[in-house]
C-alpha positions as CSV (number, residue, x, y, z in Angstrom):
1,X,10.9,-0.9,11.7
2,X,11.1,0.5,8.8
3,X,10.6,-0.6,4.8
4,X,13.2,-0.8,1.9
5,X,12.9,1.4,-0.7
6,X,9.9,0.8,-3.1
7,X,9.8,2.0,-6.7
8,X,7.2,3.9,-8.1
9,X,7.3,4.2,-12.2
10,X,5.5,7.0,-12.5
11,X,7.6,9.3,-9.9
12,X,10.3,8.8,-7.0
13,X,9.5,7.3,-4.0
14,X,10.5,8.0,-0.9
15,X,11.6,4.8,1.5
16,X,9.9,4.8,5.6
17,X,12.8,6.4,8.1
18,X,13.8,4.5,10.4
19,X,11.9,4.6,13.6
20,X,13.7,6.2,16.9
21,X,12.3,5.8,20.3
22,X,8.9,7.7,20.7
23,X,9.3,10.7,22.9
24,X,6.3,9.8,25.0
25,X,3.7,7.0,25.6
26,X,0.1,8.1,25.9
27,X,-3.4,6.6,25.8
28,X,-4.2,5.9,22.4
29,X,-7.6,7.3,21.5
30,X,-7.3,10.5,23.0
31,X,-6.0,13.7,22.3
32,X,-3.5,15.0,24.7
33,X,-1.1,18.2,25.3
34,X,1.1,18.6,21.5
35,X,4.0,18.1,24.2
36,X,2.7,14.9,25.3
37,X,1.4,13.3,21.6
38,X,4.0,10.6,20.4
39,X,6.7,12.2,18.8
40,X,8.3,11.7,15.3
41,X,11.4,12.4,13.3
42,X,11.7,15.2,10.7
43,X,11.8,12.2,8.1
44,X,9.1,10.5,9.0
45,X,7.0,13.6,9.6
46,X,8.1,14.5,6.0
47,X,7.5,10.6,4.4
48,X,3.9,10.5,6.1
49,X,3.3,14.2,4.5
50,X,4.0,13.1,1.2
51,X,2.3,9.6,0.8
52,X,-1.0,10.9,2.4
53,X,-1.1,13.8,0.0
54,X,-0.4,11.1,-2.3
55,X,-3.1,9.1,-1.8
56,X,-5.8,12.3,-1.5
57,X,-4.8,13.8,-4.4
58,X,-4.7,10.1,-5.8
59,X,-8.5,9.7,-4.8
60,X,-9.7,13.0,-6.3
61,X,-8.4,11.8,-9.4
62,X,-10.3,9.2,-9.3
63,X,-13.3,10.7,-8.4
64,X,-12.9,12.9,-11.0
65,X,-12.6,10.3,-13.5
66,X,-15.3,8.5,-12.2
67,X,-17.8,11.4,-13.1
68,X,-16.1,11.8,-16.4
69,X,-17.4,8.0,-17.1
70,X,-13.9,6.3,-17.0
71,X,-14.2,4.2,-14.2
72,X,-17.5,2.1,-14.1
73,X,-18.9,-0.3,-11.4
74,X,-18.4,0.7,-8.1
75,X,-15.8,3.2,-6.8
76,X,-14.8,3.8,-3.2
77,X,-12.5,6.7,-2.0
78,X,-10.2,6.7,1.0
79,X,-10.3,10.6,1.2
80,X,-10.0,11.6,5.2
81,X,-8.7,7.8,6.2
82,X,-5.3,8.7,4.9
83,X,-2.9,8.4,8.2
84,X,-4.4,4.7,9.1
85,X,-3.0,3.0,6.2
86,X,0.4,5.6,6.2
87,X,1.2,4.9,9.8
88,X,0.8,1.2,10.0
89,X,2.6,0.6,7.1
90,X,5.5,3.5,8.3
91,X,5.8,0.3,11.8
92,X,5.6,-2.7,9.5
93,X,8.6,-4.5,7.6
94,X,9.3,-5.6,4.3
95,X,7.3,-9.0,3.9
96,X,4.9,-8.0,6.2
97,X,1.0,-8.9,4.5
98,X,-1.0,-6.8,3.9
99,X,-5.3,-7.1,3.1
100,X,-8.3,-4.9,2.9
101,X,-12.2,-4.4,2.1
102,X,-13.3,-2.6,-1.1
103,X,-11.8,0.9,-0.1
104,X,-8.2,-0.3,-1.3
105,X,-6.2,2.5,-3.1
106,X,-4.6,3.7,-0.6
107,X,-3.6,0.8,0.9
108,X,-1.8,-0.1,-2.7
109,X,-0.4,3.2,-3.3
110,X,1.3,3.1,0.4
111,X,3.0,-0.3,-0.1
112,X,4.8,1.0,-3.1
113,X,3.0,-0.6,-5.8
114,X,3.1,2.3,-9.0
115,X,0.1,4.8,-9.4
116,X,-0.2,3.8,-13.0
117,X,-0.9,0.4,-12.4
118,X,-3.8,1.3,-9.9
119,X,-5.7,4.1,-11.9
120,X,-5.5,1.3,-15.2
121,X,-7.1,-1.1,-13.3
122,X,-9.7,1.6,-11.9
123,X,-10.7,2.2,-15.7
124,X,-10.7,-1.9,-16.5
125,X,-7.5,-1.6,-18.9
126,X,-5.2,-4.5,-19.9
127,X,-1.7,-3.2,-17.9
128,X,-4.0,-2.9,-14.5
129,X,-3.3,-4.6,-11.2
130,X,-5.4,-7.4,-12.2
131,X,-5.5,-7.0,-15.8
132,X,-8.3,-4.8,-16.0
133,X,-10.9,-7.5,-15.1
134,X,-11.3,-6.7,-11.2
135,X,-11.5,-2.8,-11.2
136,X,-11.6,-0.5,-8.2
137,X,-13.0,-3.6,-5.7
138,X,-10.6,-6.5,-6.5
139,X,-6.8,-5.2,-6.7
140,X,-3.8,-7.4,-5.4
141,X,-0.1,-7.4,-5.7
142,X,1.5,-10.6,-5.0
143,X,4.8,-8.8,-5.0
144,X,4.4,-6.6,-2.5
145,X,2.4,-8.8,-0.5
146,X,-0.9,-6.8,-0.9
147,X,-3.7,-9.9,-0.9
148,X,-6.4,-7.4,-2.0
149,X,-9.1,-5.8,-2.6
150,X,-12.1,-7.8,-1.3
151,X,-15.5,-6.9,-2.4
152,X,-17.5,-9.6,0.1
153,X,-17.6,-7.9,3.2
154,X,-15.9,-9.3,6.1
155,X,-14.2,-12.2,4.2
156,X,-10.8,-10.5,4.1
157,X,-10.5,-10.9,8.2
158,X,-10.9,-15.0,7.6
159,X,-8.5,-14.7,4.4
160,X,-5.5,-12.4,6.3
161,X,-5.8,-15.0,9.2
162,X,-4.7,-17.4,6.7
163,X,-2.4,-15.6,5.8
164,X,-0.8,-15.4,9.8
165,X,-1.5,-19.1,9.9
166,X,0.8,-19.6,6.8
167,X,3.6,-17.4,8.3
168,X,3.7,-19.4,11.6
169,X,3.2,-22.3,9.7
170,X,6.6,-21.6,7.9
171,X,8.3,-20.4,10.6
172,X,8.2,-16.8,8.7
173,X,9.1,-13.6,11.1
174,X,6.1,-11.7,9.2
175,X,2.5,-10.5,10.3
176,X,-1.0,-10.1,8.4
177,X,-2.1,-6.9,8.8
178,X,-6.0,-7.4,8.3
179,X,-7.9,-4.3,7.9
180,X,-11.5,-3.8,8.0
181,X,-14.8,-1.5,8.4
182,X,-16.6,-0.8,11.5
183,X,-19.7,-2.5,9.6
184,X,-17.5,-5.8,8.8
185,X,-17.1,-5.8,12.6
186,X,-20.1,-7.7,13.0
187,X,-19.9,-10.3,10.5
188,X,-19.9,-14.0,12.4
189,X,-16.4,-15.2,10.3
190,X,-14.9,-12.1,12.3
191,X,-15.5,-13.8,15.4
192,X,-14.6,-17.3,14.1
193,X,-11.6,-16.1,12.9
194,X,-10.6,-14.2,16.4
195,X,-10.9,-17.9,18.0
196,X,-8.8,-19.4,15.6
197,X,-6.1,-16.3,15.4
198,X,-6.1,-16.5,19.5
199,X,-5.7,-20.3,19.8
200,X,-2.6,-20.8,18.0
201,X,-1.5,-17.3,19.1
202,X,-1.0,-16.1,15.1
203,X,1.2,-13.1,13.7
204,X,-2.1,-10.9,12.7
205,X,-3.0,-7.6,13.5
206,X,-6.5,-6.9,13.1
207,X,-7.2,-3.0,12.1
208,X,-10.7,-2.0,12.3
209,X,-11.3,1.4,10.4
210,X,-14.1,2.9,12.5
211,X,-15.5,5.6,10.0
212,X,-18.5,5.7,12.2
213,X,-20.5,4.6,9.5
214,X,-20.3,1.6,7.6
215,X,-22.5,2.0,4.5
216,X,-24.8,4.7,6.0
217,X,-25.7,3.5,9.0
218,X,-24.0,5.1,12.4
219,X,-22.2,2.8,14.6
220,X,-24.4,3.5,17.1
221,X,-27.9,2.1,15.4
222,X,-26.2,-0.8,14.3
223,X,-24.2,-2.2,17.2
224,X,-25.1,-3.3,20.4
225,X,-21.5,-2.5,21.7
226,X,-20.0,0.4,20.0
227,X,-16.1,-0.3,21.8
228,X,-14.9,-2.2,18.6
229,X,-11.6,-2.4,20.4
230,X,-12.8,-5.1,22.7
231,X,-14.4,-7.0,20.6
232,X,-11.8,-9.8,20.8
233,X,-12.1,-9.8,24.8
234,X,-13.7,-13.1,24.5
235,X,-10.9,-14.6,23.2
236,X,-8.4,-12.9,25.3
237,X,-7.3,-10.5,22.5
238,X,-5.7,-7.2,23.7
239,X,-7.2,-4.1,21.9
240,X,-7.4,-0.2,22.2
241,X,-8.5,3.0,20.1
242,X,-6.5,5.0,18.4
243,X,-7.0,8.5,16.9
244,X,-7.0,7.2,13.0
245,X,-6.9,10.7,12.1
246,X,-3.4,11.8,13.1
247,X,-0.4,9.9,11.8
248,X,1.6,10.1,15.3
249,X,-0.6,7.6,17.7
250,X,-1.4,5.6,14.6
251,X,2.2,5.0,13.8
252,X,2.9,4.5,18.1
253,X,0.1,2.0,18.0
254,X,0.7,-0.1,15.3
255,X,4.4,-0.2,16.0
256,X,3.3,-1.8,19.8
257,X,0.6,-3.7,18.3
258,X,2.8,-5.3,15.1
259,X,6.0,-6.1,17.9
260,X,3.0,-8.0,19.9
261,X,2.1,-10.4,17.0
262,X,5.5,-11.0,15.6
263,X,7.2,-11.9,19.1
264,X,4.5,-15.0,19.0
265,X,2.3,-13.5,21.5
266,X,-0.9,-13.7,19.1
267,X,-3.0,-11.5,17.6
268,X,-3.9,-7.6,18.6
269,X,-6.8,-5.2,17.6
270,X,-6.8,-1.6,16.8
271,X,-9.8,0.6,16.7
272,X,-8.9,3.5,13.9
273,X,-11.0,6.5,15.1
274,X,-11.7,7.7,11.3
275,X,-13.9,9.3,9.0
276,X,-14.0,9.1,5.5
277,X,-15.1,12.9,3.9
278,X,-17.2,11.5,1.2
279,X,-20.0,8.7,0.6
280,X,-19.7,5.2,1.4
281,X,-19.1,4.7,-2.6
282,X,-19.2,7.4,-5.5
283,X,-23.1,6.9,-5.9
284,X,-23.6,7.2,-2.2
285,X,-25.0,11.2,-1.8
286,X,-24.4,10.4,2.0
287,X,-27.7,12.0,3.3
288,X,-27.4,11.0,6.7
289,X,-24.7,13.3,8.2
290,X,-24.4,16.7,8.4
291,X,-22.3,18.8,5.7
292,X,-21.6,20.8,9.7
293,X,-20.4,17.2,10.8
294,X,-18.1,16.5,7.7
295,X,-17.2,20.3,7.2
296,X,-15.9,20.7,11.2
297,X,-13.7,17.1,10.9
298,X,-12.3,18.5,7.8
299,X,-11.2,21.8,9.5
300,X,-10.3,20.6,13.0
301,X,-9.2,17.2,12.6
302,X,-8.0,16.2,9.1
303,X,-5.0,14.2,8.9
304,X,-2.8,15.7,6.4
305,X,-3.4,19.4,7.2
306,X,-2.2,18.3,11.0
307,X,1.3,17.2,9.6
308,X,1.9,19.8,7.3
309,X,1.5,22.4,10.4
310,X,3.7,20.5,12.7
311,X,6.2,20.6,9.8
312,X,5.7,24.2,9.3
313,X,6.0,24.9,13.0
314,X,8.9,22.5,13.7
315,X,10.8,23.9,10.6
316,X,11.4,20.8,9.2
317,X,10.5,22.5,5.9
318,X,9.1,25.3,4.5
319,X,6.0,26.2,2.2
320,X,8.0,26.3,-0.6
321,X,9.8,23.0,0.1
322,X,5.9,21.8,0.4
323,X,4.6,23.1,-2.5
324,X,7.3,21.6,-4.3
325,X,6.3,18.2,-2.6
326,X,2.6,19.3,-4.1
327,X,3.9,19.6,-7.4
328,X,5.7,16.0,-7.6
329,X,2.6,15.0,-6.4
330,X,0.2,15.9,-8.4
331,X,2.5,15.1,-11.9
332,X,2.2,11.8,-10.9
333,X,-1.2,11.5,-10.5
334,X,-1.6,13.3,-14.3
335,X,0.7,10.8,-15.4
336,X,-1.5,7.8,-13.9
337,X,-4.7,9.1,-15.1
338,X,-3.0,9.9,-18.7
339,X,-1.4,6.5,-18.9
340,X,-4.8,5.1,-17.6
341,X,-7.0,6.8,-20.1
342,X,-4.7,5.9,-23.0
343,X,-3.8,2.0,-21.9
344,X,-5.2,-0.6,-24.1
345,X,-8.3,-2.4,-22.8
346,X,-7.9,-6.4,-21.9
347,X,-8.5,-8.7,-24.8
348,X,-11.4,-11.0,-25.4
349,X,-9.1,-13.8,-24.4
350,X,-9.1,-12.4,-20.7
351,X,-12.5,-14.0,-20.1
352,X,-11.4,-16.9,-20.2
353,X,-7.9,-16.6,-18.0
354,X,-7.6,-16.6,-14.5
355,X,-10.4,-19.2,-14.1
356,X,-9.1,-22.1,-13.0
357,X,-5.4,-23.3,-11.6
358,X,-3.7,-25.8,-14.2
359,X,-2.6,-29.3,-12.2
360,X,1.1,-28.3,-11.5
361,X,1.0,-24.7,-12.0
């Protein structure tokens, strides 16, 4: 299903197409024949084009401002995760939840919520997300049901099985989709809240982004079972890989897993095959790949490159029409990081807001 229309201030958006039948059903996790990979529309091929190169050229921005000084404390970029978040949110509805980890632009900037308002909270300023006072980490957007931005790791799995429980609880049609890292995977609340989620069969989702590495440390040295798909087969939770890094069995996957959880059978897992091209954070040189390792998924796998061709090849539009894409693109990413740089910083009041709750608030 597909979103309504969400505003950006800083630049048109353009709303999800609505979804057609999937030319094909395949194995999610593996690469087939291009005549057998999940098929979608010209608009959707053209929507998930645009708010991937969104978010990229988003995250360079930032990156860039974070070596300029601008943005302080710690700063992590979703560069080369871009079709996990775009996909999932492309099969999800309006109302549907939405909650993340520390790595959270993207997820913000897909859900409609405008640019300038993330890069202001990025650099700590007063018109931010949260007011300047939580920064790259700590984001959320009770309007467009984004719950964060969570800088402990693994606590938002307990917090977006709340938010399923809440849903049922109200008799809401909506799901939680709970994202988090391969590294959160092996966190003991992860597992607590799998019972829970399975037991009263709630509307959640649980996406796991497998960039292979967590911090800096390969899946393989620091799990026992590297299958992060299965992880909920003790509780009778269905789960299955997916290639994170092309839009098509993401979108196929999420749309099967997301009709799972909202018909009341329970919750689902999906293991996003990913990889993220830079470090962990910005002060993370990421020394233990290979710049061979990141330098081949870049050139044979990344996820935006991958679209644009298909478009190219399917004529759905041509290198002008995507240059011109480019070039809305990138003005309003100069206008965030302008409005960011220039936006008045929170006043000393701020520390003392946003403490406590007031008794009948």
């Amino acid at each position: 299903m597909a979103k309504k229309a969400a505003t950006r201030k800083s630049g048109a958006s353009k709303t999800p197409p609505a979804k057609k039948t999937l030319a094909s059903k395949t194995a999610a996790g593996r690469r087939p024949a291009r005549s057998n990979a999940p098929a979608l529309t010209k608009e959707e091929e053209l929507y998930a084009y645009r708010e991937m190169l969104l978010i990229r050229r988003f995250e360079e921005k930032a990156g860039q401002m974070y070596g300029m000084g601008l943005i302080g404390g710690f700063c992590h970029l979703y560069i080369g995760q871009e079709a996990v978040v775009t996909g999932i949110h492309m099969a999800s509805k309006e109302g549907d939840a939405s909650i993340t980890g520390y790595r959270d632009h993207g997820h913000m900037l897909v859900a409609g919520i405008d640019p300038n308002g993330v890069m202001a909270e990025l650099t700590g300023r007063a018109s931010g997300l949260s007011k300047g006072k939580g920064g790259s980490m700590h984001m959320f957007s009770k309007e467009k049901n984004f719950y964060g931005g969570n800088g402990i790791v693994g606590a938002q799995v307990s917090l977006g099985t709340g938010l399923a429980f809440a849903y049922k609880y109200r008799g809401e049609d909506n799901v939680s989709l709970t994202y988090f890292g391969d590294g959160a995977s092996n966190q003991g609340q992860v597992y607590e809240s799998f019972n829970m989620a399975k037991l009263w069969d709630l509307p959640v989702v649980y996406i796991i982004e497998n960039n292979k590495y967590a911090m800096g440390t390969s899946l393989e040295r620091a799990s026992a079972m590297t299958d992060l798909s299965q992880r909920g087969a003790s509780f009778d939770i269905p789960g299955e890989k997916v290639d994170g890094m092309d839009v098509r069995y993401v979108h196929e996957a999420a749309a099967r897993a997301i009709a799972h959880a909202r018909s009341g059978k329970g919750p689902y897992i999906l293991e996003m095959l990913t990889y993220r091209y830079r470090g962990h954070s910005m002060s993370d040189p990421a020394k233990y790949r290979s710049k061979d390792e990141v330098q081949t998924m870049r050139s044979e796998h990344d996820p935006i490159e991958q679209v644009k061709q298909r478009i190219l090849s399917e004529k759905h539009a041509s290198e002008d029409d995507l240059k011109q894409i480019e070039k809305e693109v990138r003005a309003i990413v100069t206008q965030a990081a302008d409005f960011a740089t220039n936006a008045p910083e929170p006043d000393i009041s701020e520390l003392w807001t946003d403490i406590t709750i007031q008794a009948g608030s």
